[in-house]
N, C-alpha and C positions, 0 to 999 in steps of 0.2 A: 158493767158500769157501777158506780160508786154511790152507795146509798148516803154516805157520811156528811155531815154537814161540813161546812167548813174551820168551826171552831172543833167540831168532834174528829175531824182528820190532824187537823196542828196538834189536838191534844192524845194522840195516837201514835205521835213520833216520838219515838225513845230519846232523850237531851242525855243521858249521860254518856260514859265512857265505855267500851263492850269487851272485859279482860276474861279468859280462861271461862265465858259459857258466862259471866255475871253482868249485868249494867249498874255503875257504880261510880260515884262521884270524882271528880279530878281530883290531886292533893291539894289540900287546902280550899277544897271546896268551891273554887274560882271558875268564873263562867265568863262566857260572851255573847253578847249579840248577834244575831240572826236578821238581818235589816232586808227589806223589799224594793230593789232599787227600781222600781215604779213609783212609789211613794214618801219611800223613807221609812215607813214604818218595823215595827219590831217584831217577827214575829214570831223567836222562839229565843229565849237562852241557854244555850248547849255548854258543857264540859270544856273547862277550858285547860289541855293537859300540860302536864309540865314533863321534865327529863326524866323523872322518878316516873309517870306512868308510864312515858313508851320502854322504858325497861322491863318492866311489870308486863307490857302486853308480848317485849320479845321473850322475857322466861316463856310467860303460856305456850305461844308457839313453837318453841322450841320444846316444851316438855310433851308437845302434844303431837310432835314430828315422826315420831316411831312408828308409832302406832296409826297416822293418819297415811303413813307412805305404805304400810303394807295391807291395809283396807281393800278391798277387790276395786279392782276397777270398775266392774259394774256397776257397785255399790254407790261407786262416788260419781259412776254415770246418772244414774238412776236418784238420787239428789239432786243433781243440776238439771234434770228432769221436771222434777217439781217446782225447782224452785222457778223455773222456766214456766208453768205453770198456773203458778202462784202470783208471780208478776204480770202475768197479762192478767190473769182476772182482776190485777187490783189494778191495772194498765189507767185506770182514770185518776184515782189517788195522788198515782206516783205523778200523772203529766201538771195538777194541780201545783202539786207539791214542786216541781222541779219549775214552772213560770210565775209562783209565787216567789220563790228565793234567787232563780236567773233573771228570772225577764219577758223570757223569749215569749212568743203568742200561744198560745194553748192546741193550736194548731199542730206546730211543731214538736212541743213536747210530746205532744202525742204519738208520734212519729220518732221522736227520739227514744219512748217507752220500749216503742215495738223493736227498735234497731239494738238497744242497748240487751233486753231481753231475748233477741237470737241469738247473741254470747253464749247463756246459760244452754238452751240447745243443742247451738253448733258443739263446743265442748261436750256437753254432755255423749254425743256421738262420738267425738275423738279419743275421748280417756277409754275403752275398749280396744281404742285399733293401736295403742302402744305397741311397738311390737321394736324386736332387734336383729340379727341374721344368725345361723350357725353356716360356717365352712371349715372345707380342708385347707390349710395352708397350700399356695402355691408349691413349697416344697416338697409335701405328702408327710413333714412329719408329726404336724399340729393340727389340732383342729383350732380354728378360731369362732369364741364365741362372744356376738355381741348383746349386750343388752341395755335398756333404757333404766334409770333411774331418779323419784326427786332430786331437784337441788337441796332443796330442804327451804329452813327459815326463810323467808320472803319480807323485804319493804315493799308495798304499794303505795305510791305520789301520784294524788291525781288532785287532776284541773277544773276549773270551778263551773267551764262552758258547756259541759254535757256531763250534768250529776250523774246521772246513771249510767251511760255509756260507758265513760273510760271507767268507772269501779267493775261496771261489769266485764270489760274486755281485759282487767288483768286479773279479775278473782277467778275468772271461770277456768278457764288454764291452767291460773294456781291450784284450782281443788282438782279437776281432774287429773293434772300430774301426779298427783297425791303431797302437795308441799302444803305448809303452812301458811300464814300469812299475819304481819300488822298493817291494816289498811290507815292511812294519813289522805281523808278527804281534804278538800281546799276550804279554807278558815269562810271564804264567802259561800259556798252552798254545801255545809254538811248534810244538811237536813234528808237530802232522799238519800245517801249513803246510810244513813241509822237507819230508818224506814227498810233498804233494803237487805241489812243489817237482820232486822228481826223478822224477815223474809227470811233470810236462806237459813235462818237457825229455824223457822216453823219448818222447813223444807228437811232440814233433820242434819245442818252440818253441826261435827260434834264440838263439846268447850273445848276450848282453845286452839281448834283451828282455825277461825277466823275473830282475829281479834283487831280493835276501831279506835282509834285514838282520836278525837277534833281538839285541834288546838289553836291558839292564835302565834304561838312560838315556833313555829316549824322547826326552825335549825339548832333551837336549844331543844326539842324532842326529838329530833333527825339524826344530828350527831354522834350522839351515844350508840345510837342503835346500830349507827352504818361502822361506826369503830368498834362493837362489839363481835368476836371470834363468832358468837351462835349465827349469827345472821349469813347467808347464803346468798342471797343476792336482792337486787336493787331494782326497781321498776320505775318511773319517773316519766310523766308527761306534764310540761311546760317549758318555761320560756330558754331557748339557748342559754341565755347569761347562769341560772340557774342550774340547769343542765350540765356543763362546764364542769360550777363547784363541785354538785356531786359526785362528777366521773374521779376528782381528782381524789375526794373523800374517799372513795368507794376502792382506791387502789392500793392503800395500805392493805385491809383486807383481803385481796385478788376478787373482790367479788364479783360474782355473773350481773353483768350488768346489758338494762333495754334502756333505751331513751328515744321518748319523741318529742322531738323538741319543733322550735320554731318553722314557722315556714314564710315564703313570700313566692308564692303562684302565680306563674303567669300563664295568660288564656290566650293563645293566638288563634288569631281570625286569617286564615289564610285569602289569594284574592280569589278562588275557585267555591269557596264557602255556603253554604245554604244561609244565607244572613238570618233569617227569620230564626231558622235553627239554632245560629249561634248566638244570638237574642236571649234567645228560651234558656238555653244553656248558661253562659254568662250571668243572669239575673239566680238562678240555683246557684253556681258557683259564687257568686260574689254573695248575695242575701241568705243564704241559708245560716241559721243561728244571728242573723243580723250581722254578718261577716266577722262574729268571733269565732273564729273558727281556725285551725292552721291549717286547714285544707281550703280556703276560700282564694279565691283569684284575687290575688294583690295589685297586679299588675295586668290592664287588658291593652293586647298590642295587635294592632289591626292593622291589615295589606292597605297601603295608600288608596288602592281605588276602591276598595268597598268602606273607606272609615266613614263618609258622609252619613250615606246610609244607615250603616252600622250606628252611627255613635245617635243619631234623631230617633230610631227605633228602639235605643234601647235607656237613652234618658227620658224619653216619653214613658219607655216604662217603669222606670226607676222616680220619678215624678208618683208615680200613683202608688206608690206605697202608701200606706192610714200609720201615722206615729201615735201610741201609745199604749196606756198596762195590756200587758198579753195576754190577762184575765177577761177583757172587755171584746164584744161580740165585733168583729168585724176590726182589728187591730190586725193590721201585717208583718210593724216593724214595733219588739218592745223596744227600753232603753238598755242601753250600757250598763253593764255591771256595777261601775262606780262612778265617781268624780274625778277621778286621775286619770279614768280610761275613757272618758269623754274630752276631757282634756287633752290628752294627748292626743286623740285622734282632731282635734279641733285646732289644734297648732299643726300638726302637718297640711291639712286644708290650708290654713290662714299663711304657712309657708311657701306653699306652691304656687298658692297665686299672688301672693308678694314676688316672687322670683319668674311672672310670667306664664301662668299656670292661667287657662280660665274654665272658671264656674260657671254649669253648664246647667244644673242644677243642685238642689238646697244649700248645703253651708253655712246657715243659723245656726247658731243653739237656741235651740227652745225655751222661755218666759215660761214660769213655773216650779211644782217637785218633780222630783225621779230624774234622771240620767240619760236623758232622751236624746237624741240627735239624728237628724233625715238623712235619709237614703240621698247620698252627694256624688255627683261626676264632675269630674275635670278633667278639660283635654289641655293639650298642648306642653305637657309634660316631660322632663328629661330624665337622661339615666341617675343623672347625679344629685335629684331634689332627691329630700329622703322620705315623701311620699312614696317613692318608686323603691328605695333602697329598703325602709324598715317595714317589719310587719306592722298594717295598719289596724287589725284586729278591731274592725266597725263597719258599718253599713259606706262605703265610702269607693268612687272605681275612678282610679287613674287611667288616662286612656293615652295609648301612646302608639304613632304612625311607624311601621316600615316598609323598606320597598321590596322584599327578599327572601328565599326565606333563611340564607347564610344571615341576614342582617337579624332576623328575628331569633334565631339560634341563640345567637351572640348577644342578644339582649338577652333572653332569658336565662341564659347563663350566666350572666352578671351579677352574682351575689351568692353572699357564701351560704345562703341557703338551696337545698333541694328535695325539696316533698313530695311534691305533685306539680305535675302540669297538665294544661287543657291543650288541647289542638281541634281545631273544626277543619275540613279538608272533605270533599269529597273524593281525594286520588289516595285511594291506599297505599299508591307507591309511594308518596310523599310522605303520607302519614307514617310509614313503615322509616322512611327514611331518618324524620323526624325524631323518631324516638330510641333510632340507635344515638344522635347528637345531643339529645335533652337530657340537663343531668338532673333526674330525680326518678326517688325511689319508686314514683308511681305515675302513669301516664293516664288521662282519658282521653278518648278518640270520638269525637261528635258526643260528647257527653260530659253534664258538668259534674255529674256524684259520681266517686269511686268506690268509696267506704260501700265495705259489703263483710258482715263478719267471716265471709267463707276466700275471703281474700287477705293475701298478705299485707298488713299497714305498716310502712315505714317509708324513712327517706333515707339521704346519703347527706355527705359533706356534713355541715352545722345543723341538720335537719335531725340528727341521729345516728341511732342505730341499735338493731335489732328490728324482728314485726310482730306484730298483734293480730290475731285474728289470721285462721285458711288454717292449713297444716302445718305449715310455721311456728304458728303463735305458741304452739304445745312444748316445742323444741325448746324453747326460750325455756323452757322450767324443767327441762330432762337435763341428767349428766349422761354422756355414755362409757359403760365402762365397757373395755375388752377383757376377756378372759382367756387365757390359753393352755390347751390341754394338751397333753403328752399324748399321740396316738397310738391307742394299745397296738395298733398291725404295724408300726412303722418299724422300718428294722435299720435305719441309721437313726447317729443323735444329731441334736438339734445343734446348728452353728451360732 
């Protein structure tokens, strides 16, 4: 537990730039705001970088690539060890820090400390089991040998909804591989990226492997980087649209490219279903992070006869969410990130039920500060409101009837994204069946969380591609190279 007061924790957090092992002012000495959208208030001003520093932090990592890929593996097991370590002892700090600058309830952060902090772990176990093959050539005249190696230089792009998770689910990988990295936390929550930042340098990674750029220019500090030869590859979680520009950027280069991008989940409630279960489930799947999440249920599609049921049990529950700061004792739901992202989710509400949609419950915006907005359901909903179509990234569940479960299929396959899906089914056979038909990268079965750092994260179609996290995740930052050797016993030559 964290002895630190609250101003001696904010003033604990490193605000500048983190290049080749130093923390150091942006060019021109330019900053930004750090705003707590509970209140509005201010609560740090960080480094605000320009095109000249992320250069400056991909020379470091590049200068510092040699020597960090031929490092023992154990060594750089035995690092994410600590720093694994390090973070749960400081586990109270960080969950502070992370529902002062998101939102979310102190509850959760807390929970998101723990999750994002198994990265450093699970990794730290993986970078040991690197391993490659030797054989004989089918022919008998070669031996073939394969082996693992860094990619090298790394971009890391991460998203503003879980500070420390996605920084930790793409550093930890990156060190264990033995690659580099320049980390680009999201301009609204740097704050526990520096903090963890000066974690894993106490934990003993060396200068200029891990170097931190916060900026408010992303794509004027982006560009250079992704169009410069040192750079190896690209890691990036946010939005599709986003996502896109990158892939396109990133192919002048060839570079090794992950993306996890958008999602829109749908939770089918089949009509054989444990209701009360899929209740339980649905409410994690939709509420957790306050539905900023790309893994949260976009879309809830329930078998005609159990939707009564269904939809009374679970806006009664969705009703008793508490709105407000996530700091405050007994808050469920913080607010929204910002004013555009309350906005937005407030005109898809105000759209759906203009076109026939009904409010079942909340759908106010909230009188007052902060970014607040309640836990909302509305049924009667179609495929084609873009409630149903867009990611709604908010506390917010569209509910929608089918008879079937071809019909339900085919609803959920309706949109060009595919991340995750939920299914509640007591028939394994169904359930089985189900998820050869559902197109995404990740299925739950009577369960609303999938994320688990010892499992593969990813989606298919606009959702991504590549995974984070399980034995996977490691892959993403290995090249493999083949080697072939003359067999001293072979007595033909090779064709």
């Amino acid at each position: 537990m964290s002895a630190l007061t609250d101003e001696a924790l904010l003033a604990s957090v490193p605000t500048g730039l983190f290049i080749a092992g130093s923390w150091v002012e942006a060019a021109g000495g330019r900053t930004f705001d750090v705003v707590d959208p509970a209140r509005g208030s201010v609560l740090l001003k960080v480094a605000d970088a320009s095109a000249e520093d992320g250069m400056a932090a991909l020379a470091a990592a590049h200068d510092a690539q040699e020597s960090w890929g031929r490092t023992g593996a154990r060594v750089r097991a035995e690092i994410l060890r600590r720093a694994f370590t390090l973070v749960t002892e400081r586990a109270e700090d960080f969950a502070r820090l992370i529902t002062w600058e998101m939102g979310k309830p102190l509850a959760e952060s807390r929970a998101e400390v723990a999750y994002g902090a198994e990265f450093l772990r699970w990794f730290s176990e993986e970078a040991p089991r690197i391993s490659g093959r030797y054989m004989t050539a089918p022919d008998g005249v070669n031996r073939l040998l394969v082996r693992k190696r860094p990619v090298g230089p790394c971009l890391l792009i991460t998203p503003w909804n879980f500070p420390i998770a996605m920084a930790t689910r793409k550093i930890a990988p990156a060190l264990a591989a033995g690659c580099t990295m320049v980390l680009k936390p999201a301009e609204l929550t740097p704050l526990t990226s520096l903090l963890l930042t000066q974690v894993l340098v106490e934990a003993g990674v060396p200068a200029g492997v891990l170097n931190v750029v916060t900026t408010t220019s992303a794509a004027e500090v982006s560009g250079p980087v992704i169009a410069d030869p040192r750079l190896r590859k690209l890691s990036f979680t946010g939005s599709t649209q986003v996502g896109r520009r990158l892939i396109s950027q990133a192919a002048d280069q060839v570079l090794r490219v992950s993306m996890e991008l958008g999602g829109n989940a749908p939770f089918i409630v089949c009509d054989d279903a444990d209701v009360d279960a899929a209740v339980d489930g649905a409410i994690v799947a939709k509420m957790r992070n306050g539905g900023e999440a790309c893994v949260a249920a976009n879309r809830i599609l329930v078998h005609r006869s159990v939707a009564e049921k269904f939809t009374a049990t679970f806006a009664e529950r969705m009703a008793g969410f508490v709105v407000g700061p996530g700091s405050e004792p007994g808050t469920t739901l913080g607010p929204l990130i910002d004013e555009r992202s309350r906005q937005k989710v407030a005109t898809l509400v105000d759209e759906a039920v203009a076109a026939g949609g009904t409010l079942v419950v909340g759908g106010a915006v909230p009188v007052g500060e902060g970014y607040f907005y309640p836990a909302t359901v509305v049924t009667g909903v179609t495929a084609d409101m873009a409630i149903v179509q867009d990611e709604i990234f908010g506390p917010v569940a569209p509910i929608m009837v089918f008879d079937d479960d071809a019909e339900a299929v085919r609803l959920a396959n309706s949109t060009q994204y595919g991340l995750v899906a939920f299914v509640y089914t007591r028939d394994l056979d169904r359930a089985l069946r189900l998820t050869e038909r559902l197109e995404a990268g990740m299925l739950g079965i009577n369960t609303g969380v999938v994320s688990n750092p010892a499992a593969p994260f990813g989606g298919v179609k606009a959702s991504g591609m590549g995974r984070e996290g399980g034995a996977e995740g490691i892959e993403e930052y290995l090249e493999t190279v083949y080697i072939g050797i003359r067999d001293p016993f072979a007595t033909e030559e090779p064709s």
